[in-house]
N, C-alpha and C positions, 0 to 999 in steps of 0.2 A: 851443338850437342855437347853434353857433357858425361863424362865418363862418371859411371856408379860405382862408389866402392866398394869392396867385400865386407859382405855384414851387411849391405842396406836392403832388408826387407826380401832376404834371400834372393835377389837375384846376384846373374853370375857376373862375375867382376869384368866379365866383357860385353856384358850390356850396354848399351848406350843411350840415353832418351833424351830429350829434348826438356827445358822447365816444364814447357806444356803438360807434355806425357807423365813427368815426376808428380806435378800435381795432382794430374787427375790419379795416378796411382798411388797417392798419399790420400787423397780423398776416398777413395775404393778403402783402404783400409782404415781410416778414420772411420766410416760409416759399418764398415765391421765388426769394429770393436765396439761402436754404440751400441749396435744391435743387443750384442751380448749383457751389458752393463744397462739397459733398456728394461731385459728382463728380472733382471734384480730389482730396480726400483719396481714394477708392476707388482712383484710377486708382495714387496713391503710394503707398497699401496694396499692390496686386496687385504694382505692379513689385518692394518690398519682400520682398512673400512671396517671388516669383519666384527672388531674388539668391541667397535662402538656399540654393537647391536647384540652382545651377550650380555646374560645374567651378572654376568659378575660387572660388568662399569660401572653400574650405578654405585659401587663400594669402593670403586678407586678413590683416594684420599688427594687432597689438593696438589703435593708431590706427584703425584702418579695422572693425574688426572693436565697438569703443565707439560710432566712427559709428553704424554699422550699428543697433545696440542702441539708440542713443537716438533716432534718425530713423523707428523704427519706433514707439516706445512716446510721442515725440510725434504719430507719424499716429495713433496711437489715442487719445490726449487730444483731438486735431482730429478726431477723428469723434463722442465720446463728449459734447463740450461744446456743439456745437447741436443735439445729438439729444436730450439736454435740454430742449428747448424743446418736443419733445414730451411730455415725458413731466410738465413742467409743466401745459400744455395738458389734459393728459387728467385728472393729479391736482384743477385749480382748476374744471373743464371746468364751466358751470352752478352756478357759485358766486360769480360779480357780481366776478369778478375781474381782467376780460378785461386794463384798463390795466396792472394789475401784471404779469400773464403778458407783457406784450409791452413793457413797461420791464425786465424783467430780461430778457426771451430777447431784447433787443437789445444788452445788454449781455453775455448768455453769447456771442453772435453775433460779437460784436468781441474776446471773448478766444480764439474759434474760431479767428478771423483772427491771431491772432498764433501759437497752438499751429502754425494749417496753415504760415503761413511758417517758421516755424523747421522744419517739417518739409521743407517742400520744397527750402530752405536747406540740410539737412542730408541729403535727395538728393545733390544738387550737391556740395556738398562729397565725399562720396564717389565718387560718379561721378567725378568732374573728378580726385581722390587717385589714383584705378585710373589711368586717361585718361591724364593730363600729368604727373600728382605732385604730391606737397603745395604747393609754393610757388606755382605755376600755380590750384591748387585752394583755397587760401587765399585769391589775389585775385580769382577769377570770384563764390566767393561772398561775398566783401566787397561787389562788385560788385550780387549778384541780393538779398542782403541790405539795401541801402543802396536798391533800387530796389523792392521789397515795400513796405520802411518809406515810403517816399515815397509811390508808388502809395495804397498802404492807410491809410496814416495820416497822413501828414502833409497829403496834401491835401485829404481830405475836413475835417480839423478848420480849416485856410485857408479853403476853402469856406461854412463855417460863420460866420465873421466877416462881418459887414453892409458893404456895399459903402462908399468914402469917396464 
């Protein structure tokens, strides 16, 4: 058994679990957080699908219309890459693997995170190209770009360094 420490995942600093246990309750909250981040990609899938079948596509110009193209087929790398973590899950499932399944599907997890922002990125970007036009839509998603990377990434690895 190894002792938990304060800060891990709210429990109390007198907890005690086992790898075993630590995994599957690293796994429990991995699969949490997909869930959440699941629904994001869904919701930029459907508006996606949606785009293709209005009036207005057929006027998207070759810029907008590559958008479109690649903002969709990165929503499907951000839906395909933590749905992997099922399908890890199910191939190692009962084969004394649990740490490695949830060392890598944390690590598919965070490349999920970067597939779904570039996708949503590349939303915006569209939208924003129709909307106001390119150079208006160049800096919003400079902007929601620069604001993902921070959110997502920059602060949790800040987070991560030990207090001075």
């Amino acid at each position: 058994m190894s002792h938990i420490p304060a800060g891990s995942g709210g429990l109390s600093p007198l907890v005690r679990e086992t790898p075993a246990e630590r995994a599957d309750r690293n796994l429990i909250e991995l699969l949490q957080e997909l869930r959440v981040v699941q629904t994001g990609v869904q919701i930029v899938f459907a508006f996606l699908l949606g785009v293709a079948f209005t009036s207005q596509f057929p006027r998207l110009d070759t810029f907008e219309r590559t958008t479109y193209v690649a903002t969709l087929l990165l929503t499907v790398v951000a839906s395909a890459v933590p749905a992997t973590l099922v399908a890890l899950h199910r191939g190692l499932f009962h084969r004394g693997a649990k740490v490695r399944i949830v060392a890598l599907s944390a690590r598919l997890a965070e490349i999920g995170l970067i597939f779904l922002a570039l996708a949503l990125n590349g939303a915006v970007l569209l939208l924003m190209d129709v909307v106001l036009g390119r150079t208006a839509a160049f800096t919003v998603t400079t902007v929601t770009l620069v604001m993902f990377t921070g959110l997502w990434f920059v602060l949790p690895r800040a987070l991560r360094r030990p207090a001075r």
